[in-house]
Legacy VTK file of the C-alpha trace (Angstrom):
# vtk DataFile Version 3.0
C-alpha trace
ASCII
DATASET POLYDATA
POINTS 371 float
14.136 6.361 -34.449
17.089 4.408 -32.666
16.366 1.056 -31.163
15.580 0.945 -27.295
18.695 0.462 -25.667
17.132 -1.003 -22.394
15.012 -4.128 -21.662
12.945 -4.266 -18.933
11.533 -7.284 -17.529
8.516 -8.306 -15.598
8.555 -10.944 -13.279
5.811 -12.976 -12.593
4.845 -12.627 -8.677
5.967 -16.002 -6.125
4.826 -14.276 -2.786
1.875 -16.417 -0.905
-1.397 -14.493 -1.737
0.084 -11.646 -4.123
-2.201 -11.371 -7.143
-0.753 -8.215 -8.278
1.573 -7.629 -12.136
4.305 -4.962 -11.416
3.217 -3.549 -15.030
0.202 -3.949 -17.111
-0.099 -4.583 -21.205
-1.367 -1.092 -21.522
1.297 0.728 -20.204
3.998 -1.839 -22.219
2.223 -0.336 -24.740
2.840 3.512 -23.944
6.857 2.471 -23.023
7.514 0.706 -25.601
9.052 2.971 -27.885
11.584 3.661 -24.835
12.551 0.499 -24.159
12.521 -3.156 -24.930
9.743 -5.567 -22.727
10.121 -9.240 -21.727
7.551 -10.773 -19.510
8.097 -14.130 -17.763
5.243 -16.646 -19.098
2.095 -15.932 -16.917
3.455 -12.764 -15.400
-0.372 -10.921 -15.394
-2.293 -14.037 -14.890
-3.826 -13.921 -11.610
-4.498 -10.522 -11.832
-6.520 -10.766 -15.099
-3.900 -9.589 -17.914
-2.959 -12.657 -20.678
0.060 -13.322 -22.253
-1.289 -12.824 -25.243
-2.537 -8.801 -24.386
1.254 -8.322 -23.344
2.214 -9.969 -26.967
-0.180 -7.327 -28.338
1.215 -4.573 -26.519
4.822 -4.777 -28.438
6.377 -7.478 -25.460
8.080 -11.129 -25.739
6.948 -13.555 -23.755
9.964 -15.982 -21.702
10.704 -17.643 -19.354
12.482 -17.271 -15.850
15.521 -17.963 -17.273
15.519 -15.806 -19.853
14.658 -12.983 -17.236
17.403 -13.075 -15.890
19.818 -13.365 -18.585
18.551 -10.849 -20.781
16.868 -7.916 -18.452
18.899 -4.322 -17.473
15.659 -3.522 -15.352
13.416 -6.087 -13.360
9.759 -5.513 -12.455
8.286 -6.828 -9.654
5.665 -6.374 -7.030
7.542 -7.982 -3.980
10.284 -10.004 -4.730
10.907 -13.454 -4.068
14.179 -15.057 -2.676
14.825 -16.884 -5.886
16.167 -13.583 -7.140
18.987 -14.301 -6.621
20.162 -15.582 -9.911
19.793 -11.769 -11.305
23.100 -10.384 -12.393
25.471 -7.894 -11.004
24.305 -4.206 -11.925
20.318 -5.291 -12.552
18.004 -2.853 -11.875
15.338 -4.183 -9.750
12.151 -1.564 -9.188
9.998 -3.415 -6.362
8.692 -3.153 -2.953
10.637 -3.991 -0.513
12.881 -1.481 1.080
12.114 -1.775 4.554
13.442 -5.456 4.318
16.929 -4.902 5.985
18.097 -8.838 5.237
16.555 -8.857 1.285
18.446 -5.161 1.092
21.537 -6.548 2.394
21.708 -9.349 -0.164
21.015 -6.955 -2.705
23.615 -4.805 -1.555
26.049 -8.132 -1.179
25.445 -8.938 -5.001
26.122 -5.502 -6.752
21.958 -5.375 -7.473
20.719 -1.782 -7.872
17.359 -1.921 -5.529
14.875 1.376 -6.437
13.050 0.944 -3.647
9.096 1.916 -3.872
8.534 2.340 -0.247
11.048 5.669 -0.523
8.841 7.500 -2.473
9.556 11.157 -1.713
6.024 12.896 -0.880
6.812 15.917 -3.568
4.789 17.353 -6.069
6.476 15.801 -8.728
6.347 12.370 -7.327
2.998 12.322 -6.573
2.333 10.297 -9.947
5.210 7.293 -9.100
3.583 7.279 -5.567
2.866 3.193 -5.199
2.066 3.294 -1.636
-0.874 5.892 -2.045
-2.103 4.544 -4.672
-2.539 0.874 -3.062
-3.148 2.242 0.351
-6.215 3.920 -1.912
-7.396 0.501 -2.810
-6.849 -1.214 0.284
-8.890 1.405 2.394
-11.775 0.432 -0.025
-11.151 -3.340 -0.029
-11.110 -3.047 3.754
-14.579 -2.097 4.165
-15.647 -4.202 1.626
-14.124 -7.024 3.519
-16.009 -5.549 6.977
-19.384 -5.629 5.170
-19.195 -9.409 4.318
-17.875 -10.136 7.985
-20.443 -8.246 9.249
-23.457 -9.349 10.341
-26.076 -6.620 9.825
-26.061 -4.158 6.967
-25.137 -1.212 6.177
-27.390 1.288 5.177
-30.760 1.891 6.260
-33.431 0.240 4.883
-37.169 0.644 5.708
-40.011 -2.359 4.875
-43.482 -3.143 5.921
-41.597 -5.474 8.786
-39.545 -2.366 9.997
-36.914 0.125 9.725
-33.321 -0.912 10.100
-30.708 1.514 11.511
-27.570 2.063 9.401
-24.563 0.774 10.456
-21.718 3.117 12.562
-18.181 2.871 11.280
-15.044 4.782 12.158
-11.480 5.222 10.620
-8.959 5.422 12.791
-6.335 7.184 10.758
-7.428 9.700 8.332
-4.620 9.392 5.555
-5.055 8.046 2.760
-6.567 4.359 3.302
-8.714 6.104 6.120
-10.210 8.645 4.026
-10.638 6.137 0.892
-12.621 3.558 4.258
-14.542 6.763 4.709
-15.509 7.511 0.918
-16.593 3.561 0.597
-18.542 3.245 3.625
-19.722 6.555 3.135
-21.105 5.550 -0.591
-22.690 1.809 0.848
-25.064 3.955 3.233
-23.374 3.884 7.022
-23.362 6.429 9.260
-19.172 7.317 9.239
-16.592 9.179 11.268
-12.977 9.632 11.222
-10.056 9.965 13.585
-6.776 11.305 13.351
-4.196 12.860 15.624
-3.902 15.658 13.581
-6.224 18.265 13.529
-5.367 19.174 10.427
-7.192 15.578 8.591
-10.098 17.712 10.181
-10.872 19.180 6.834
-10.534 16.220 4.677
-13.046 13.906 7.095
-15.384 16.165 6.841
-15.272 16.728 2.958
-16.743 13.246 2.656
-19.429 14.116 4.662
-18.207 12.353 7.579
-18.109 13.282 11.295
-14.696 14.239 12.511
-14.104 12.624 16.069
-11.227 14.316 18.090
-11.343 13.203 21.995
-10.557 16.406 24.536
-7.177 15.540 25.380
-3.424 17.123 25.157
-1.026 15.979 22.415
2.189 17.559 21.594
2.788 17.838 17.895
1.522 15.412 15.908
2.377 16.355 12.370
5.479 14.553 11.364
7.485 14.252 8.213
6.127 13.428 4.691
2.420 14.621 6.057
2.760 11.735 8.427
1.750 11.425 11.833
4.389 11.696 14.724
5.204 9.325 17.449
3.324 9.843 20.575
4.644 8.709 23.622
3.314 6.033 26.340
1.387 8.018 28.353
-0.727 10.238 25.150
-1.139 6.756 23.596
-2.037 5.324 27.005
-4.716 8.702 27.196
-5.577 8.606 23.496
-7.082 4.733 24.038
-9.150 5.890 27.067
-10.767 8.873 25.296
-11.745 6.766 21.984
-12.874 3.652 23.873
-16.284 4.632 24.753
-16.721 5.911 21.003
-15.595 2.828 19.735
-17.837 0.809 22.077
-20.675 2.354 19.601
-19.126 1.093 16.303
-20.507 -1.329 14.088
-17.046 -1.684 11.974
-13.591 0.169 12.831
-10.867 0.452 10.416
-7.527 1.050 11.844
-4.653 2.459 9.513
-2.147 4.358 11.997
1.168 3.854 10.977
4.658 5.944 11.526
7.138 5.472 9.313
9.955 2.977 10.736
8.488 2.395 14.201
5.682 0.013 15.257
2.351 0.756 14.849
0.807 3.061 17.612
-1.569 0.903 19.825
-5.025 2.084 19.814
-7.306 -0.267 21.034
-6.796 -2.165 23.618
-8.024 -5.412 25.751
-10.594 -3.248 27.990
-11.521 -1.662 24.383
-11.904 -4.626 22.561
-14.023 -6.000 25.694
-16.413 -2.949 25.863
-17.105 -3.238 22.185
-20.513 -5.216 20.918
-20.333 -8.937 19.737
-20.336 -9.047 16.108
-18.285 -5.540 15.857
-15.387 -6.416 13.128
-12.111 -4.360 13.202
-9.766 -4.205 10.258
-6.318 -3.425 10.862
-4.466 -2.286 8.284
-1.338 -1.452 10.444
-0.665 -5.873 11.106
2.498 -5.776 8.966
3.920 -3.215 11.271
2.544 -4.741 14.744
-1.182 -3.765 14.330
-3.680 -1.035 15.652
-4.633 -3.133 18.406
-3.856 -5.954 21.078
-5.295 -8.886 19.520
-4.049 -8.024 16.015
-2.202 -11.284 14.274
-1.287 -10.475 10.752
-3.071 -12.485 7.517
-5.522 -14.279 10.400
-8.808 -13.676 12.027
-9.267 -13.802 15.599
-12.157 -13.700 17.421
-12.677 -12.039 21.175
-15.867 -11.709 23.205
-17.698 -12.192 19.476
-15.640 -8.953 18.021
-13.708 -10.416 14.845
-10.352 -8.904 14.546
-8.738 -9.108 10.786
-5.091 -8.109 10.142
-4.707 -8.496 6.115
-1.473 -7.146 4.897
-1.913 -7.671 1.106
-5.687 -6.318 0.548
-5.118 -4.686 -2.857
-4.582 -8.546 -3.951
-8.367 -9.244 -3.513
-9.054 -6.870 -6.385
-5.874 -7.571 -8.445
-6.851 -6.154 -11.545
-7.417 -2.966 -10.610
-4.572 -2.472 -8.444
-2.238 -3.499 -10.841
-3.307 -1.092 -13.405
-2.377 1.579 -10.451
0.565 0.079 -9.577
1.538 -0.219 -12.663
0.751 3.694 -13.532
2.772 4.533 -10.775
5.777 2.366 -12.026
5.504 3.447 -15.807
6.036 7.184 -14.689
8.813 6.403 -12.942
10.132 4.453 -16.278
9.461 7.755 -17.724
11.329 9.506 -15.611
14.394 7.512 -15.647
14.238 6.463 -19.171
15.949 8.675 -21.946
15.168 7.539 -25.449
17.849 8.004 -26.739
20.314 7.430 -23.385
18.354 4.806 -21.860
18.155 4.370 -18.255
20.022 7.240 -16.331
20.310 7.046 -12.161
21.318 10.563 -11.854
21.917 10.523 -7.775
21.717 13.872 -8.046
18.046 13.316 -8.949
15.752 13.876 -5.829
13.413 10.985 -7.185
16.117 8.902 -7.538
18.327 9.371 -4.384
15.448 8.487 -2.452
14.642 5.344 -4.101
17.997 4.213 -3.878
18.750 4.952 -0.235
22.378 4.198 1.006
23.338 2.969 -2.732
23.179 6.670 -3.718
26.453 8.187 -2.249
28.041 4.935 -3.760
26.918 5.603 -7.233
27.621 9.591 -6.821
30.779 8.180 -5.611
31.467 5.971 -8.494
30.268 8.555 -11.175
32.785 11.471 -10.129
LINES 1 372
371 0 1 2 3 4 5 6 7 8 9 10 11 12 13 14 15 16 17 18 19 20 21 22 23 24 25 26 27 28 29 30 31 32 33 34 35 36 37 38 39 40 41 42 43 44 45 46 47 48 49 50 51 52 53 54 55 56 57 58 59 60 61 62 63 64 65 66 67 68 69 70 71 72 73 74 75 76 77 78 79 80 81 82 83 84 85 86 87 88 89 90 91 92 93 94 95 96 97 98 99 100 101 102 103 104 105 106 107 108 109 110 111 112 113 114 115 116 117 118 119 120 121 122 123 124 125 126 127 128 129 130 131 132 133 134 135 136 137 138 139 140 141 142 143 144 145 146 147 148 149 150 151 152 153 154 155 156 157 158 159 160 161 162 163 164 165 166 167 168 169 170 171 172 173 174 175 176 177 178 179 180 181 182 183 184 185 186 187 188 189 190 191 192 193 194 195 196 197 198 199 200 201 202 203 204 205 206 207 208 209 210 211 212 213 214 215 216 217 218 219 220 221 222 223 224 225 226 227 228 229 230 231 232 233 234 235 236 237 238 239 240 241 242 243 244 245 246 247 248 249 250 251 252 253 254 255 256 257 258 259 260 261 262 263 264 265 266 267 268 269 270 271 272 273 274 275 276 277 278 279 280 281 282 283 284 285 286 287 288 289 290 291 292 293 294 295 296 297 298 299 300 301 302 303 304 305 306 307 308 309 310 311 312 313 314 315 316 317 318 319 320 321 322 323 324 325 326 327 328 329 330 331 332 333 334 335 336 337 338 339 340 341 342 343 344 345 346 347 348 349 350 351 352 353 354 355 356 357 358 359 360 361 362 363 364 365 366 367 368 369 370
């Protein structure tokens, strides 16, 4: 067998509070016999993966500058600024691509960006799919967080001093961090329920044996592209807040996840909400990096109103790193697969419905380029 004709780097992550690798020594292992691996010195570290197990996995450890020099395909989880010293026809595979300024550099420099966030939501993607995958492990990391904020339990528990009611928690936002929130709150003993604008979610809520809360009001459509939910306008949303409210006001912990694709987050609870809900309620907002779920939301902080604790993390698959990785990293390496001939190398076919997508307005250039 030929030598790999393509070496892929991975670059160790600069980003304030990511813990995440962009690919973990077990899946070097599985690629390597399609392409070469460098990994910049302490690439894995904070999320639990050596140098050493990337050694043992068939990679070379370097450094930064080395990176650079030598990779045809980058690796990284977000990337920082001090990319910049990649060269002209790099590869990068990262998150990302709803960064117009960090595109437009990219762009600027001749750097190929495959952006992760452009996923298509097809069958055969469903294995490269990074943002399920993490929005998987931040739905569970988001209760986890609740329960340690919170200040009564969460399942019930009877001793000779008493019986203790199980907590009440909702998800607001049945896709696929809402329904992971219901499956972990679900499995630590609280009473759960789950919201979503579409009526269609009914039928997954209630597979985890959760109760599937749909206030009596009109909507117009609310499926929307890619299994998404659609924009609703001022006066639903303004509806939609009234009917949940007085559920809400009955929640112990309330995980919001409501996002749309390009636009700000839909607003969902409000200041009279927030103010009719019971000191010590905690609401996590998984929507902050888009505007947040509700009125109080400020993203990566806590703030506290009337005793209800409102947390808007935007990086919660970091708290369990090592797990996330290996995800992230599974999604990655079957992209790698995809794109990766052995005996080619790397191939951006823009032709390729996988691949258009990732690369976004670079594709008609490249088309362009190739006829």
């Amino acid at each position: 067998m030929s030598e790999p004709t393509t070496t892929i780097a991975v670059l160790a992550e600069r980003e304030p509070r990511e813990r995440r690798a962009a690919m973990v020594p077990s899946d070097v292992h599985l690629l390597k016999s399609k392409a070469r691996f460098i990994v910049e010195r302490g690439a894995g570290a904070t999320a639990g993966f050596s140098d050493q197990a990337y050694v043992d996995a068939g990679a070379e450890i370097v450094d930064l500058t080395a990176v650079f020099a030598k990779a045809d395909v980058v690796l990284a989880v977000r990337p920082a600024h001090d990319s910049a010293a990649l060269h002209p026809g790099t590869v990068l595979i990262s998150l990302a691509g709803r960064n117009s300024d960090m595109a437009s550099e990219f762009e600027a420099r001749g750097i190929v960006h495959l952006a992760l966030e452009r996923m298509p939501r097809i069958t055969r993607a469903q294995s490269m799919d990074v943002l399920s995958s993490q929005a998987s492990v931040a739905g569970y990391a988001a209760v986890m967080q609740a329960a340690c904020m919170l200040d009564v339990i969460l399942p019930m528990m009877t001793a000779a001093a008493g019986t203790i009611k199980p907590a009440k928690m909702i998800a607001l936002g049945a896709g696929v961090a809402g329904l992971q929130a219901i499956a972990t709150a679900r499995r630590l003993g609280a009473v759960v329920y789950g919201f979503d604008v579409r009526g269609a979610a009914r039928e997954q809520v209630e597979s985890l044996s959760a109760k599937f809360v749909f206030p009596e009001i009109k909507l117009s459509s609310a499926e929307g592209a890619g299994g998404y939910a659609s924009d609703q306008s001022e006066n639903e949303q303004a509806a939609l807040r009234d009917a949940l409210s007085p559920i809400l006001s009955g929640m112990q912990i309330v995980v919001t996840s409501a996002q749309i694709p390009g636009r700000p987050a839909p607003l969902l609870i409000d200041d009279a909400t927030i103010a009719s809900m019971g000191s010590g309620t905690v609401i996590i907002d998984l929507a902050a990096e888009s505007g947040g779920n509700t009125s109080r939301t400020v993203a990566d902080e806590i703030v506290v109103v009337g005793g209800v604790q409102i947390a808007g993390p935007t990086n919660l698959p970091s708290l369990v790193a090592t797990d996330a990785s290996r995800l992230f990293s599974g999604n990655v390496r079957a992209l790698l697969d995809h794109l990766i001939d052995s005996e080619a190398g790397l191939r951006l076919r823009p032709d390729d419905e996988v691949t258009n997508a990732l690369l976004g307005v670079r594709a008609a250039a490249l088309a362009s380029a190739a006829a």
